[in-house]
C-alpha positions, -999 to 999 in steps of 0.1 A, spaced: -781 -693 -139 -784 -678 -174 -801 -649 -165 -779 -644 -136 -743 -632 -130 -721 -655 -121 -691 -652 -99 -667 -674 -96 -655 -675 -59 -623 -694 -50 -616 -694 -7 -600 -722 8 -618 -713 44 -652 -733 42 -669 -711 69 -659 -677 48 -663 -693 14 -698 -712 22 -710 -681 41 -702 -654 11 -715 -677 -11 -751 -676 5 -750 -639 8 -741 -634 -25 -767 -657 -37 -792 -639 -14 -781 -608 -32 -791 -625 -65 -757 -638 -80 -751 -672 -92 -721 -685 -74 -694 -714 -81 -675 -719 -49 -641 -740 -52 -615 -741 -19 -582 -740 -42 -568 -727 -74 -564 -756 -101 -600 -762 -91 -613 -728 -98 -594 -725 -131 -612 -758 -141 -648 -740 -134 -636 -708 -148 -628 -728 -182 -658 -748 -183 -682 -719 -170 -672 -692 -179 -683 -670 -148 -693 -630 -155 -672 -619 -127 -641 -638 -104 -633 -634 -66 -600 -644 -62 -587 -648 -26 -548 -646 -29 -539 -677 1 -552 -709 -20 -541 -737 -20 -524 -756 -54 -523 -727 -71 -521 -694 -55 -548 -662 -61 -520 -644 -81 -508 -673 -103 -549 -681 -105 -551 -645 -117 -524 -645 -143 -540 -678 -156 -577 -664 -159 -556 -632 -179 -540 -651 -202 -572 -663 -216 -599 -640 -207 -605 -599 -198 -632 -607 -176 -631 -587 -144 -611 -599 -115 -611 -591 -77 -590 -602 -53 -596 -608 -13 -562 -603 6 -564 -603 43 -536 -577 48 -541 -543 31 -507 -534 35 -490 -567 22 -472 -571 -10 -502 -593 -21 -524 -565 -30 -501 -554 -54 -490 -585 -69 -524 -592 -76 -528 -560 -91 -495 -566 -116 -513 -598 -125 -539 -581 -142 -570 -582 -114 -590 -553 -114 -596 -545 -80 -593 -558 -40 -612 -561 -12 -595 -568 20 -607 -599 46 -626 -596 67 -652 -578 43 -684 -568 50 -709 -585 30 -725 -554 14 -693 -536 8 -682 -566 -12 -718 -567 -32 -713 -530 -38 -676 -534 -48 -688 -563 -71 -716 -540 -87 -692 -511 -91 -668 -531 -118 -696 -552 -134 -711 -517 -140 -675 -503 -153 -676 -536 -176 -708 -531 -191 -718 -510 -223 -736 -483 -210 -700 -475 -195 -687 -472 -234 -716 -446 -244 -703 -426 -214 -665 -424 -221 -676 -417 -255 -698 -389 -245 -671 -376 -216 -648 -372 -245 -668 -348 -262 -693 -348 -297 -662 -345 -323 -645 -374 -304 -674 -396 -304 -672 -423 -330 -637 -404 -343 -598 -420 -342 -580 -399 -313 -542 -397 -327 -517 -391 -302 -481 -398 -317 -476 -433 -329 -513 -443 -305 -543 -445 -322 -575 -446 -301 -610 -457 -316 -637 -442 -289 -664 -459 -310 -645 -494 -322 -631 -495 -286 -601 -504 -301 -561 -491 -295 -538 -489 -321 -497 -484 -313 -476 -481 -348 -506 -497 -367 -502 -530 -349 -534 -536 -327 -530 -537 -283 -551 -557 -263 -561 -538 -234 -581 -554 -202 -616 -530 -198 -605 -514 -167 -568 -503 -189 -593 -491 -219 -612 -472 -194 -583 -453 -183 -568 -449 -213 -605 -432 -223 -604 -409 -195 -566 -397 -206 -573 -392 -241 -611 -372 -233 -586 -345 -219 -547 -354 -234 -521 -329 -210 -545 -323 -186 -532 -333 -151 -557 -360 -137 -556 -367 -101 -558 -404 -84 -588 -395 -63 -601 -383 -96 -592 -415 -116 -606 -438 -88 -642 -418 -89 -643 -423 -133 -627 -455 -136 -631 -476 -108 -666 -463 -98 -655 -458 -61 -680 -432 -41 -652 -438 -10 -618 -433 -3 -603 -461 -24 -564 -470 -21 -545 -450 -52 -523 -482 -55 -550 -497 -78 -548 -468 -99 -505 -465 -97 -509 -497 -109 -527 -495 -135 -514 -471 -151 -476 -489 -149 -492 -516 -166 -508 -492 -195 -476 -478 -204 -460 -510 -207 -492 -513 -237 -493 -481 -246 -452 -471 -243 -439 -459 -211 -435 -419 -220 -467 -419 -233 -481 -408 -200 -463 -385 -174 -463 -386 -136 -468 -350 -121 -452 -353 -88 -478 -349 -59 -508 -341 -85 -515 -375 -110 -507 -380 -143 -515 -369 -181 -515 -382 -212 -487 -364 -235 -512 -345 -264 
C-alpha cells in the first residue's frame, strides 16, 4: 500500500461501494471502503489516505459534514459522488471545502480519470508549472497586490502580514489570477488550468471556489465581470 495511492472511499450501497472498489484496485489504487461517515473519518485519521471519495447520502455522518471534518484537519483532495447533478448537494459539498464531484451513476473510467486529474493538480510538478505560467521574474519572487502577498516559490499567501491557509485547489487559483492580475479569466478557462478538465466540466466548481477564496483572500480582491469570469484587482 505504501507505494500505492490510497483512496479513501465511503458509499453506504455495498453493490456500488464493493464494485468501485475492485475497479479502482484493478486500476492500481489502494482502497479503504467504509459504508458510513463516523466510520470513514476513523480510517481517514488512522490512515491517512492520498485521496477521499466522499458520497454525500451516508449514513451517521453525512458526505458534507464528513467533508468539513476531513477540512478541518487535512488539505488533502476531496471528491464527492452526488447522485443528482442539479441538487443543492453538489454545492454544499463544494462550500465544505471538497475539491471536485462526480455524479452517480459514474462510469468507472471517468471516475479514474477524474481521480488522476486532481492527484495530478496536487502534486509538485503542478507547482513548477504555475511558477513557470507566471513568468521568469515572478518565479521564486513575492507577488504584492495591496495588502496580499503571494510567494510563487514558498507556496505561501500572505494578507496584512498574517499568514492564510489555502486548500491546493484555492492556491492553484489564486496562482492562475496573480500570473496575469486584471486580466479577465473565463470559467471554461479556469476549469482547463485548475481543475485539469479536457471536457465540459460544471462552472459551479469554479463559482465556488472562488467565493470561498475571497472569503481568504478579502472579498474585493477579485471582481466578477458579468458574462465573461473574473480577475484579480492588480
Amino acid at each position: 500500500m505504501a507505494d500505492q495511492t490510497h483512496v479513501l472511499f465511503v458509499e453506504d450501497d455495498d453493490v456500488i461501494r464493493e464494485a468501485t472498489q475492485l475497479a479502482l484496485e484493478r486500476d492500481g489504487f489502494a482502497v479503504t471502503a467504509m459504508p458510513d461517515g463516523l466510520s470513514g473519518l476513523e480510517a481517514f485519521r488512522a490512515n491517512r489516505p492520498d485521496i477521499a471519495l466522499l458520497d454525500v447520502m451516508v449514513p451517521g455522518l453525512d458526505g458534507v459534514s464528513l467533508c468539513r471534518r476531513i477540512r478541518d484537519e487535512s488539505t488533502v483532495p476531496v471528491i464527492m459522488l452526488s447522485a443528482r447533478a442539479d441538487s443543492i448537494d453538489v454545492v454544499l459539498g463544494l462550500e465544505a471545502g471538497a475539491d471536485d464531484y462526480v455524479t452517480k451513476p459514474f462510469d468507472g473510467a471517468v471516475l479514474v480519470a477524474r481521480i488522476r486529474a486532481v492527484l495530478r493538480r496536487f502534486g509538485h510538478a503542478g507547482r513548477a508549472d504555475r511558477a513557470e505560467e507566471a513568468g521568469d521574474s515572478a518565479a521564486g519572487s513575492l507577488l504584492t497586490f495591496g495588502d496580499l502577498e503571494v510567494d510563487t516559490e514558498g507556496m505561501e499567501v500572505r494578507r496584512g502580514g498574517q499568514p492564510v491557509a489555502l486548500t491546493p485547489t484555492e492556491m492553484r487559483l489564486l496562482l492562475e489570477f496573480s500570473s496575469a492580475p486584471g486580466t479577465v479569466l473565463s470559467r471554461d478557462k479556469l476549469l482547463e488550468r485548475v481543475w485539469d478538465y479536457g471536457w465540459g466540466g460544471d462552472t459551479r466548481v469554479v463559482d465556488v471556489h472562488v467565493q470561498r477564496l475571497r472569503q481568504k483572500i478579502g472579498q474585493d480582491r477579485i471582481e466578477t465581470v458579468r458574462g465573461f469570469g473574473y480577475k484579480l484587482k492588480a
